[in-house]
DONU-583760 format. One record per residue (C-alpha): chain; residue in one letter; x, y negated, z. Coordinates in nm, 2 decimals, always signed. Example, Ala and Ser with C-alpha at 12.3 -4.5 7.8 and 13.67 -1.06 7.14 Angstrom:
BEGIN
{A, a, {+1.23, +0.45, +0.78}};
{A, s, {+1.37, +0.11, +0.71}};
END
This chain:
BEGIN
{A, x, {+4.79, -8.63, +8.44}};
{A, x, {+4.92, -8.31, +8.35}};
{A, x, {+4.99, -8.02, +8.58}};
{A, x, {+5.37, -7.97, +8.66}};
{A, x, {+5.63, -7.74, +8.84}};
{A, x, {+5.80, -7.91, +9.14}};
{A, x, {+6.09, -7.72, +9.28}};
{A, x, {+6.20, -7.86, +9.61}};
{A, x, {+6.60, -7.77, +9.61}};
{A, x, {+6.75, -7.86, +9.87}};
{A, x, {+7.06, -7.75, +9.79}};
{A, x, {+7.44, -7.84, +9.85}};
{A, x, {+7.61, -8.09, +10.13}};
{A, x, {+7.98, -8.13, +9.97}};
{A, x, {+8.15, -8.14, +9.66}};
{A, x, {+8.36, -7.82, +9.83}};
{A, x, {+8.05, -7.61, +9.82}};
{A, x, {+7.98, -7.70, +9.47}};
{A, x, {+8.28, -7.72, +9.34}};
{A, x, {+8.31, -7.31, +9.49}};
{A, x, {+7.97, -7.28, +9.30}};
{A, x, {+8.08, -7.33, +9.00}};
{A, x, {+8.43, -7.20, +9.02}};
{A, x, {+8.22, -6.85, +9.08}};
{A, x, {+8.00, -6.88, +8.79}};
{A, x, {+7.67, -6.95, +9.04}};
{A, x, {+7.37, -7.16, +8.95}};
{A, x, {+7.38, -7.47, +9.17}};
{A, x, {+6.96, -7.51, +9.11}};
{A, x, {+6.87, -7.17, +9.19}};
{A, x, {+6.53, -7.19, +9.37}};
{A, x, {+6.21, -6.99, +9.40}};
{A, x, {+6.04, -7.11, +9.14}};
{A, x, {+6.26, -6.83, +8.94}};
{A, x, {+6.32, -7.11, +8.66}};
{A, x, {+6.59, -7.05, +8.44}};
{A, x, {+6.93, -7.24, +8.41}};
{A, x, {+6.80, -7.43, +8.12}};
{A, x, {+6.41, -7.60, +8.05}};
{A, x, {+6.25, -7.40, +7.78}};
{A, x, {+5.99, -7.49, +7.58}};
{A, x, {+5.98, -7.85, +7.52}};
{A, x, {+5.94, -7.84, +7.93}};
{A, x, {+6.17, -8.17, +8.05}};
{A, x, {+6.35, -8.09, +8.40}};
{A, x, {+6.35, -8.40, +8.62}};
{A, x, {+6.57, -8.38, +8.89}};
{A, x, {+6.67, -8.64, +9.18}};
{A, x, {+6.98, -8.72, +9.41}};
{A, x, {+6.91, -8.68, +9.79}};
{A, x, {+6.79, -9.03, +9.90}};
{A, x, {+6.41, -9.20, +9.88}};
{A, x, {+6.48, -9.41, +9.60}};
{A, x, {+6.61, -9.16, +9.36}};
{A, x, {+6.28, -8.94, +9.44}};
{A, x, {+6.05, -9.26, +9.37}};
{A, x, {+6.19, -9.25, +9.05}};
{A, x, {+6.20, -8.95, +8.94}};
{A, x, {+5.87, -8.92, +8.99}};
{A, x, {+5.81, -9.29, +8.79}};
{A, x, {+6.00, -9.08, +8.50}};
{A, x, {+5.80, -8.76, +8.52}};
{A, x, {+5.44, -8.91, +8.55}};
{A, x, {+5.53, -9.14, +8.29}};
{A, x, {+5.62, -8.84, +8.06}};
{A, x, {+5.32, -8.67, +8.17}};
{A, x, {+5.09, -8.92, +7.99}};
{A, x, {+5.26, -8.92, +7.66}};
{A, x, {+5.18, -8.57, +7.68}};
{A, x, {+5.51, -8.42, +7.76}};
{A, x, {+5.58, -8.11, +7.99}};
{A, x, {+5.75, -8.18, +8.31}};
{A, x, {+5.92, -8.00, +8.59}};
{A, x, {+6.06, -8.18, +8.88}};
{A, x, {+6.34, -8.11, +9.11}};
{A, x, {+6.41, -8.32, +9.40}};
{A, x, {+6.64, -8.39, +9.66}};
{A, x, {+6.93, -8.18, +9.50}};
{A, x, {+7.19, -8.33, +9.67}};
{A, x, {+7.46, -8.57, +9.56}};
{A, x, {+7.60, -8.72, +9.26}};
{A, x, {+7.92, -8.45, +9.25}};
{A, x, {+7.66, -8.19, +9.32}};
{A, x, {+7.34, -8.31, +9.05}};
{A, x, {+7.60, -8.41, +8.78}};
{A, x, {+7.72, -8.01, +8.75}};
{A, x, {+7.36, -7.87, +8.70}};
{A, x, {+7.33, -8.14, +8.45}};
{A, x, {+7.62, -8.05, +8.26}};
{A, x, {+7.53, -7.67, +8.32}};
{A, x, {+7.17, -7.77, +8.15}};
{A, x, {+6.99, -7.72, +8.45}};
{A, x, {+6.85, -8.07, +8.45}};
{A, x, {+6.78, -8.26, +8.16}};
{A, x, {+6.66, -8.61, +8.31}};
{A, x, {+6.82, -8.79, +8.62}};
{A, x, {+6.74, -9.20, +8.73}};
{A, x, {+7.15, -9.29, +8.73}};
{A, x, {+7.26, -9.61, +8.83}};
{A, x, {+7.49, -9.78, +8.56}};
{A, x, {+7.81, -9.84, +8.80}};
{A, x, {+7.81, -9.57, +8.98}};
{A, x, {+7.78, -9.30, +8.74}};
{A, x, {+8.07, -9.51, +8.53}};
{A, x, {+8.29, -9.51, +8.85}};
{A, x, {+8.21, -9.10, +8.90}};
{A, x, {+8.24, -9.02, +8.50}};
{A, x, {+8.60, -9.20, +8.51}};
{A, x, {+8.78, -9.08, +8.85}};
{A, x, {+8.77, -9.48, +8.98}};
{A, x, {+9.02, -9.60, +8.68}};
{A, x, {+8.70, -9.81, +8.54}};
{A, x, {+8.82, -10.04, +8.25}};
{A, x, {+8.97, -10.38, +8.39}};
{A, x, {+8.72, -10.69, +8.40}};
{A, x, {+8.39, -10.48, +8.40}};
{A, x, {+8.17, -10.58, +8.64}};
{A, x, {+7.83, -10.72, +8.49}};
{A, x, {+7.56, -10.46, +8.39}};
{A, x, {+7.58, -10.51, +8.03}};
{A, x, {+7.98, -10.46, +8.03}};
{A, x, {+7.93, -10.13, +8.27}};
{A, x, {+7.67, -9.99, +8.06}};
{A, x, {+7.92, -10.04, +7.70}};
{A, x, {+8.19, -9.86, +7.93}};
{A, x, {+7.97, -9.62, +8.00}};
{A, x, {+7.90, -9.48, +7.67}};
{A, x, {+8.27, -9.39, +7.60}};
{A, x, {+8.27, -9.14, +7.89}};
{A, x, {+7.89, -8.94, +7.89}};
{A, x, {+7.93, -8.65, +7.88}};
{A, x, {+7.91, -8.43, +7.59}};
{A, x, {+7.56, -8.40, +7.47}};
{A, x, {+7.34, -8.70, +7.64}};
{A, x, {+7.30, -9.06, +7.67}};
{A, x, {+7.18, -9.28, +7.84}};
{A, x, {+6.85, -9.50, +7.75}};
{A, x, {+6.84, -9.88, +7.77}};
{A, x, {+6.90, -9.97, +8.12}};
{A, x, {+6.64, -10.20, +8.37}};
{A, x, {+6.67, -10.51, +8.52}};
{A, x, {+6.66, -10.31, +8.88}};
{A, x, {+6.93, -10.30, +9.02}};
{A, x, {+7.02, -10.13, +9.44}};
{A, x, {+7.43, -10.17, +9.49}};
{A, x, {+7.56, -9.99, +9.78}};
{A, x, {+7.73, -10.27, +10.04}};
{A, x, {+7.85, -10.28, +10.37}};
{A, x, {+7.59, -10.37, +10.61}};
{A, x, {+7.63, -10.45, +10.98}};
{A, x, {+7.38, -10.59, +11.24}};
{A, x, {+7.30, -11.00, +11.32}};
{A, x, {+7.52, -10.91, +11.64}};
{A, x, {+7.81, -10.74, +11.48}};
{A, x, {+7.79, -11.03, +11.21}};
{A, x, {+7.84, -11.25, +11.44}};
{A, x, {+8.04, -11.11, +11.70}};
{A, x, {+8.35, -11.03, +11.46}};
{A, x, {+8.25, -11.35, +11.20}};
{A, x, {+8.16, -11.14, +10.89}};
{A, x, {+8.03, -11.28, +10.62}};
{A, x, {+8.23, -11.05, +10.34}};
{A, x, {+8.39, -10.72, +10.31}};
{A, x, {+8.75, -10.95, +10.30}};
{A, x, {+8.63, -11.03, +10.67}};
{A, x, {+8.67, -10.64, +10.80}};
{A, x, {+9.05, -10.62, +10.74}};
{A, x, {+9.21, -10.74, +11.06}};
{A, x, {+8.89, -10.56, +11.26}};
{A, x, {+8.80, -10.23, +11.08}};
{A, x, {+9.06, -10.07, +11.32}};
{A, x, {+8.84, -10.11, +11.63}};
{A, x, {+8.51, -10.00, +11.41}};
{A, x, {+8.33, -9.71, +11.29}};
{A, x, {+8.18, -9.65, +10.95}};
{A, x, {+7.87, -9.47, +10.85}};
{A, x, {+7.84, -9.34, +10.51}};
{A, x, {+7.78, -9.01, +10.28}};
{A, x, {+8.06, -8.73, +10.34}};
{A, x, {+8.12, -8.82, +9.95}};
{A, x, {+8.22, -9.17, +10.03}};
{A, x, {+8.52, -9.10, +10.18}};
{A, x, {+8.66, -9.00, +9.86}};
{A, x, {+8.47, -9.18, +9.59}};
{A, x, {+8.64, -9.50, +9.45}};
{A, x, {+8.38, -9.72, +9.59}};
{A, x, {+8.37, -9.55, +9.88}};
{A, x, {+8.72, -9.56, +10.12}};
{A, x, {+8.97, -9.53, +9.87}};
{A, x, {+8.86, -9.85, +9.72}};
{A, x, {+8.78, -10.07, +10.02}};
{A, x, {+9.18, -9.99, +10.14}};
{A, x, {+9.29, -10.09, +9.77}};
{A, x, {+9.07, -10.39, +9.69}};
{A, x, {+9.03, -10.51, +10.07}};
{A, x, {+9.32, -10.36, +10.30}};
{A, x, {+9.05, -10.21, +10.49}};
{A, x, {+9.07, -9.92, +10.69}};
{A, x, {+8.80, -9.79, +10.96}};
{A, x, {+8.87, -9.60, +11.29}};
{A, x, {+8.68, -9.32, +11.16}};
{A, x, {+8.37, -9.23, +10.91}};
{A, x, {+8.09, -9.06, +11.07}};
{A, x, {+7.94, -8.86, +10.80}};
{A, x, {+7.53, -8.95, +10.73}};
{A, x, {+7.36, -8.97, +10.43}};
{A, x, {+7.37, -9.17, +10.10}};
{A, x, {+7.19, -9.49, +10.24}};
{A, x, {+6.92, -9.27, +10.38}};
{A, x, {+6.75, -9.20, +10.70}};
{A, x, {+7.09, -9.12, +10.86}};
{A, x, {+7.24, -9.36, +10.78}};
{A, x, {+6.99, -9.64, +10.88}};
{A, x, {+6.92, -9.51, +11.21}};
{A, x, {+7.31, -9.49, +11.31}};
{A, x, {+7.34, -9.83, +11.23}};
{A, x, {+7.01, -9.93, +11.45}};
{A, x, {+7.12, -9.70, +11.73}};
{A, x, {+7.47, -9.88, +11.73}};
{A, x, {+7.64, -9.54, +11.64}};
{A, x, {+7.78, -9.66, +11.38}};
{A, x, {+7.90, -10.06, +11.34}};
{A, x, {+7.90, -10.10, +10.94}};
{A, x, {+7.67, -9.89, +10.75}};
{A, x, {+7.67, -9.82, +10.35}};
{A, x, {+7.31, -9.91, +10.31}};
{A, x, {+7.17, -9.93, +9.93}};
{A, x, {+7.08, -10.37, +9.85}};
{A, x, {+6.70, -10.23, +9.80}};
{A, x, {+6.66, -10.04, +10.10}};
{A, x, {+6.35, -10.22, +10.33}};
{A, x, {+6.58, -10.15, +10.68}};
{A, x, {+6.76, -10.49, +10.57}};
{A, x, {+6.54, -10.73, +10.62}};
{A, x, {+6.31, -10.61, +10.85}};
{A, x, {+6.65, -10.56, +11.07}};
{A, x, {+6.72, -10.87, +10.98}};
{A, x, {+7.05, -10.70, +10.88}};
{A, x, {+7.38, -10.89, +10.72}};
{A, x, {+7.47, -10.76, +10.42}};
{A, x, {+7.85, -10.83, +10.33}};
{A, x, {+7.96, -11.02, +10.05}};
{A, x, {+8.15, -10.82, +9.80}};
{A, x, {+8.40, -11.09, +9.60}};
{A, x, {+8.58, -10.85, +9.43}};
{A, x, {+8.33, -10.65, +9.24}};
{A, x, {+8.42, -10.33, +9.43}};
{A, x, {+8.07, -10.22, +9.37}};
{A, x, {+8.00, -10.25, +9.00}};
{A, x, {+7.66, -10.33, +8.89}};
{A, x, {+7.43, -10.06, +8.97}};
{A, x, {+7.12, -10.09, +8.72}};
{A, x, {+6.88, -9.82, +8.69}};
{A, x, {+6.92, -9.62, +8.37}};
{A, x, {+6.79, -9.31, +8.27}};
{A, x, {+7.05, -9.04, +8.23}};
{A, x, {+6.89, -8.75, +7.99}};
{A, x, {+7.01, -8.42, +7.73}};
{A, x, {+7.03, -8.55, +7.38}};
{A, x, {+6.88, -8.23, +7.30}};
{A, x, {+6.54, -8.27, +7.51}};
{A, x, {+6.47, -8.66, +7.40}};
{A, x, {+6.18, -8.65, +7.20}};
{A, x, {+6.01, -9.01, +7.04}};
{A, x, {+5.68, -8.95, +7.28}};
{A, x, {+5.96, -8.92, +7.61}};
{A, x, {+6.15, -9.24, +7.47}};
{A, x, {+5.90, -9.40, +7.49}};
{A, x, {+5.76, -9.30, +7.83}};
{A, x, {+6.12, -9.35, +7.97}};
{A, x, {+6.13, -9.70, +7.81}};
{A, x, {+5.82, -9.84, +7.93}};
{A, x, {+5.96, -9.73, +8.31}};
{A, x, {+6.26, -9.92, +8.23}};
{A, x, {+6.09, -10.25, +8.10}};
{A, x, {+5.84, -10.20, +8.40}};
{A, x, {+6.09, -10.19, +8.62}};
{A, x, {+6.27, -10.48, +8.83}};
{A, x, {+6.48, -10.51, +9.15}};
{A, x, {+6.18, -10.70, +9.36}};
{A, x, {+5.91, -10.45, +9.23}};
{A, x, {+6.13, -10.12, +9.30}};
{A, x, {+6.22, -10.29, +9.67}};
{A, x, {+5.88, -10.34, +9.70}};
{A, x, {+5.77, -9.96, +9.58}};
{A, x, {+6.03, -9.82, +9.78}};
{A, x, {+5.91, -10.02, +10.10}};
{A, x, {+5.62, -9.79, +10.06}};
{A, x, {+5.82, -9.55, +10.09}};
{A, x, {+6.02, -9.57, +10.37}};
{A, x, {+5.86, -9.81, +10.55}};
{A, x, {+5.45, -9.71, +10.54}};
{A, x, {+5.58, -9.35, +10.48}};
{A, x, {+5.37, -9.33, +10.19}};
{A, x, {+5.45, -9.01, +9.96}};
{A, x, {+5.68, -9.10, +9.62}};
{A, x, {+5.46, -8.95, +9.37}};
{A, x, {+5.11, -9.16, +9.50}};
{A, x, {+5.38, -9.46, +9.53}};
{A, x, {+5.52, -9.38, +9.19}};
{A, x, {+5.14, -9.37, +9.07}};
{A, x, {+5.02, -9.70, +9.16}};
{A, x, {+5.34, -9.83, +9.03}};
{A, x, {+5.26, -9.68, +8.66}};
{A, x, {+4.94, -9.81, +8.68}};
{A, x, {+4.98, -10.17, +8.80}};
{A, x, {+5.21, -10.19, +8.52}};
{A, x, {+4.95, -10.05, +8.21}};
{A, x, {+5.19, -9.73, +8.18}};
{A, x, {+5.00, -9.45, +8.11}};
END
């Protein structure tokens, strides 16, 4: 495979910080690689949101680009989806792994069209609000929804089997989630409109990362927004709450890329990740991840291979 700029950018906590960002004019992906706010060249920026999962797949897209001959440069961890959605619109990324429900839900303030729920509805919503100048490539059977998980004991304890379950005992308990989730549709606001659920408090983590995970294993937190893929849940042997009224749309993988940048050569790289792709063999990749602490790029590797891409 082809030789490739990887700029680590670590970048921005809180929608406030980028939101100040761009209000000033500043580049939200400045980093020391000196790159400019826009690929040049025919050169494909890759970026990725701040969690393992998003990495692993950003690095399925690039190396999968890579062997149909196409320059790459990759940019992970940048932060959230308020914070990678501006460089994207500011041109600073041309290729993101999206999830199909989530990205709808962000792109349309939480007023998603009534009655979508299934992948196939979500992703035709979708394409009335990209914004201007991409699209989005057929989506993959994979799919990681965010839930509300708790532990066997807290399960049991308060008798949850579904999110419906939490209203008359949410009071007493603490959620632990992204700092974004207590203002995204699906996140707070959403579970007190759908559910009449309101938490004591949200203690800020992660999106369904190592933070996250461990609060909920420490007992630090007693319902956690852990992602339906993530390896924690069964080896915790971890309850994940039923969700009867769709508050979490579907969330299929889907690549997210410039109009401008899509070449026939990284259509079909980004297509053949797509068809590879499936919710069992992404938990099981990302397992190797977070679990064997294997690094995303070897992982992503053996996953292109095993599958005849590249």
């Amino acid at each position: 495979m082809s030789r490739r700029t990887r700029t680590t950018a670590y970048l921005f906590a809180t929608i406030a910080v980028a939101g100040t960002l761009t209000a000033c004019g500043g580049d939200p992906l400045d980093s020391d690689s000196g790159s400019g706010s826009e690929s040049d060249g025919g050169t494909i920026v890759v970026g990725s949101a701040n969690f393992p999962e998003s990495e692993l797949l950003m690095e399925m897209y690039a190396q999968a680009l890579e062997a149909e001959g196409v320059e790459v440069e990759t940019k992970p961890n940048i932060g959230s989806r308020e914070v990678y959605m501006e460089a994207f619109k500011g041109g600073d990324i041309d290729l993101l792994p999206e999830y199909n429900g989530g990205l709808l839900s962000y792109l349309t303030e939480g007023n998603m069209p009534e009655g979508v729920s299934a992948p196939e509805d979500v992703y035709t919503a979708l394409q009335d609000v990209l914004p201007e100048g991409s699209q989005t490539l057929p989506q993959s059977a994979a799919e990681d929804k965010d839930s509300l998980t708790v532990t066997k004991e807290t399960a049991e304890k308060y008798s949850l089997t579904s999110i419906e379950d939490l209203a008359p005992v949410a009071k007493d308990l603490t959620l632990g989630a992204s700092p974004e989730f207590k203002k995204r549709a699906q996140g707070v606001p959403g579970l007190e409109k759908s559910y009449g659920v309101t938490f004591k408090e949200l203690t800020p983590t992660d999106p369904g990362g190592p933070l996250t995970i461990a609060a909920l294993k420490k007992g630090d937190v007693d319902v956690a927004n852990v992602f339906t893929t993530d390896s924690a849940i069964p080896t915790n042997d971890w309850v994940v709450l039923e969700d009867p009224k769709n508050l979490f749309l579907a969330q299929n993988v889907v690549p997210l890329i410039r109009s401008e940048v899509l070449t026939d050569d990284a259509e079909t790289a980004l297509n053949s990740v797509s068809e590879a792709l499936t919710t069992d063999n992404l938990a099981d990749a990302l397992a190797k991840v977070q679990v064997d602490k294997a690094d995303p790029a070897t992982v992503a590797e053996e996953f292109l291979a095993d599958n005849g891409i590249g």
